[in-house]
C-alpha positions in Angstrom: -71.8 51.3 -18.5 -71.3 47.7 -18.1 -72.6 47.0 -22.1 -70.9 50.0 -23.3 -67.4 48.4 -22.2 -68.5 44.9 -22.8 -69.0 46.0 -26.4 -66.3 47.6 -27.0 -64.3 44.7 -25.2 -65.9 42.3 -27.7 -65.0 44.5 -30.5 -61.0 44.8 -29.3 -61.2 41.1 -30.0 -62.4 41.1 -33.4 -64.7 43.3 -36.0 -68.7 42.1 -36.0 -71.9 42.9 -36.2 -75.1 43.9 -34.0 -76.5 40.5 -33.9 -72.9 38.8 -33.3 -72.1 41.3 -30.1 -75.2 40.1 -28.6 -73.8 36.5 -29.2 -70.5 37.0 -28.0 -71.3 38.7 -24.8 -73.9 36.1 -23.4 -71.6 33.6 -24.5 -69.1 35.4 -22.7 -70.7 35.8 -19.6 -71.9 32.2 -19.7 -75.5 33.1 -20.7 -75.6 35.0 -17.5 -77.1 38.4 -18.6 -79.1 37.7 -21.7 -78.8 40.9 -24.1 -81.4 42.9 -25.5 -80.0 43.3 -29.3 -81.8 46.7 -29.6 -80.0 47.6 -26.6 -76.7 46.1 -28.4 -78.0 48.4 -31.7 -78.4 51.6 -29.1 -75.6 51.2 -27.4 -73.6 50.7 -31.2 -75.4 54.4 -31.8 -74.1 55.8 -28.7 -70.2 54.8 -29.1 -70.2 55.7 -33.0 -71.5 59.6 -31.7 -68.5 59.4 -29.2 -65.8 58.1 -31.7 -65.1 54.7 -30.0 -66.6 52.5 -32.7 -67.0 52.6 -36.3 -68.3 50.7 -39.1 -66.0 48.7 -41.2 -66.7 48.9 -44.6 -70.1 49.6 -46.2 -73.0 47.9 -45.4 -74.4 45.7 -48.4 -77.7 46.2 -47.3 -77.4 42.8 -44.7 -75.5 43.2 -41.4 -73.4 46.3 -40.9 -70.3 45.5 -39.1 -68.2 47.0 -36.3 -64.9 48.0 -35.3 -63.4 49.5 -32.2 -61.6 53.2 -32.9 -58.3 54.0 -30.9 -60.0 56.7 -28.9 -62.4 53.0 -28.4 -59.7 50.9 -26.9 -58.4 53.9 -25.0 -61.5 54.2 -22.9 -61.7 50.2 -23.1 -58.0 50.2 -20.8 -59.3 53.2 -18.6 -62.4 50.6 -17.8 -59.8 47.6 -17.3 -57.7 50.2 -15.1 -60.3 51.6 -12.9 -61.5 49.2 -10.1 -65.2 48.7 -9.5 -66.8 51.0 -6.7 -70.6 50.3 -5.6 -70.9 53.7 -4.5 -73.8 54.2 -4.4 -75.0 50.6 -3.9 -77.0 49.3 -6.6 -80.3 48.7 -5.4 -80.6 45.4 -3.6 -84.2 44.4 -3.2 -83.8 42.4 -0.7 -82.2 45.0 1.4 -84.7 47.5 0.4 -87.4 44.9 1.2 -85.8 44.0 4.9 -85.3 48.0 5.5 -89.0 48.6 4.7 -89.9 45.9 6.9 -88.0 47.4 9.9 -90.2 50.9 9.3 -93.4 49.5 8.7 -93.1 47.6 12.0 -96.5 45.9 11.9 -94.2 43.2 9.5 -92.4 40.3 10.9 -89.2 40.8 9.9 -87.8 37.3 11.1 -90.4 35.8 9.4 -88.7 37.5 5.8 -85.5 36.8 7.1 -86.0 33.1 7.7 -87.7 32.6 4.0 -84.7 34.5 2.1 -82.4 32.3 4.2 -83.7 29.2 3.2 -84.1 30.1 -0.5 -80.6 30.9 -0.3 -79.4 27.9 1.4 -81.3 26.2 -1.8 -79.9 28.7 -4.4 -76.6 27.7 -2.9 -77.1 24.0 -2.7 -78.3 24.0 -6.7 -74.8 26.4 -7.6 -72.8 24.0 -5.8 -74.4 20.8 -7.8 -73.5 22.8 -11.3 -69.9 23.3 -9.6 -69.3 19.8 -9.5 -70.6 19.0 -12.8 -68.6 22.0 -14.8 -65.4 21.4 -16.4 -62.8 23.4 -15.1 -61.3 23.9 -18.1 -64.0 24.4 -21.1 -66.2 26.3 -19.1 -63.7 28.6 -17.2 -66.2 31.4 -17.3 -69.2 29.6 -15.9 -67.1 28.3 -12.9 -65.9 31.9 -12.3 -69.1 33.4 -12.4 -70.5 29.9 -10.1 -67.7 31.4 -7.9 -69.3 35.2 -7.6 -72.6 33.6 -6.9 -71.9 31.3 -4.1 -69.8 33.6 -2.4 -72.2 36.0 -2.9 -75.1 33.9 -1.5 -73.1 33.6 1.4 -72.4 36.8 1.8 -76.0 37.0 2.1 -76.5 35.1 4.7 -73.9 36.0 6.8 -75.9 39.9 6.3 -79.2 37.9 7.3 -77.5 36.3 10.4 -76.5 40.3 11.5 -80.0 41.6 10.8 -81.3 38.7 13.1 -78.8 39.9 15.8 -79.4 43.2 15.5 -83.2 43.4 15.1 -82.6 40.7 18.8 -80.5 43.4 20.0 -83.1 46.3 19.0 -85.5 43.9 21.2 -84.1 44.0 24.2 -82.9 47.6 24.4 -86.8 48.5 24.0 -88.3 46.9 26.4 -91.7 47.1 26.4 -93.4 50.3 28.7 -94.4 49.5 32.1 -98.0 50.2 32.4 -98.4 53.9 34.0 -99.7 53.2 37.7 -102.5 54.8 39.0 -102.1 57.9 41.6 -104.7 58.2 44.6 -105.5 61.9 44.5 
């Protein structure tokens, strides 16, 4: 869903072509989320069948290009409108690693815990040096998405600081199983 409206957002702007969407949108997103541009040509395929784009012109035989349809920018303000909802979650690896850890109980789950924390607190300390060198006002969109990442990675450890207290919690409400004592029969 995310290219389908980020196309069509692109095209509300101005008319282009396949190679130009893919352009514009990692441009866009700061070079964030580089674009596959047959998944930009797809995706073109999919939202001319469903009347939201169509192609301007003729194509000479060179680049074909694009315009968003009203029925287009219709679903484009229903995106806009609609707040995003991660139900269900997308799937986080490292939650999916940390929950398979817990089963498998033979793996030291501190031990993955204290590794993602420190690559974090690096990951964090290297966002924060390309905060201080951006300019606030040319690269508005690379600050914003600097923004989502470092809160983000903090987010992340304040999640690994609750699975440490929990899995100490776990810990001592099991304690271990006195041995079974011997009966004289």
């Amino acid at each position: 869903m995310p290219v389908r409206n980020s196309l069509l957002a692109i095209l509300a702007a101005h008319p282009a072509h396949g190679y130009g969407l893919k352009s514009s949108f990692e441009q866009t997103t700061a070079r964030a989320w580089p674009l596959n541009v047959g998944q930009v040509y797809s995706t073109l395929a999919r939202l001319e069948r469903d009347g939201l784009v169509e192609p301007e012109g003729t194509s000479d035989g060179s680049r074909q290009t694009w315009r968003i349809t009203a029925a287009g920018r219709e679903a484009l303000g229903e995106w806009y409108a609609e707040p995003v909802v991660n139900d269900p979650p997308s799937r986080d690896e490292l939650a999916i690693k940390v929950l398979l850890a817990v089963a498998a109980e033979e793996v030291d789950v501190g031990v993955i815990l204290h590794r993602q924390r420190v690559a974090t607190m690096e990951r964090l300390q290297e966002l924060a040096r390309h905060k201080r060198k951006a300019d606030p006002v040319g690269e508005l969109p690379w600050l914003l998405l600097l923004d989502a990442l470092i809160l983000k990675g903090e987010a992340e450890l304040k999640w690994l600081d609750l699975c440490e207290e929990r899995l100490r919690h776990r810990a001592n409400a099991d304690p271990e199983p006195e041995p079974e004592k011997e009966t004289g029969a």
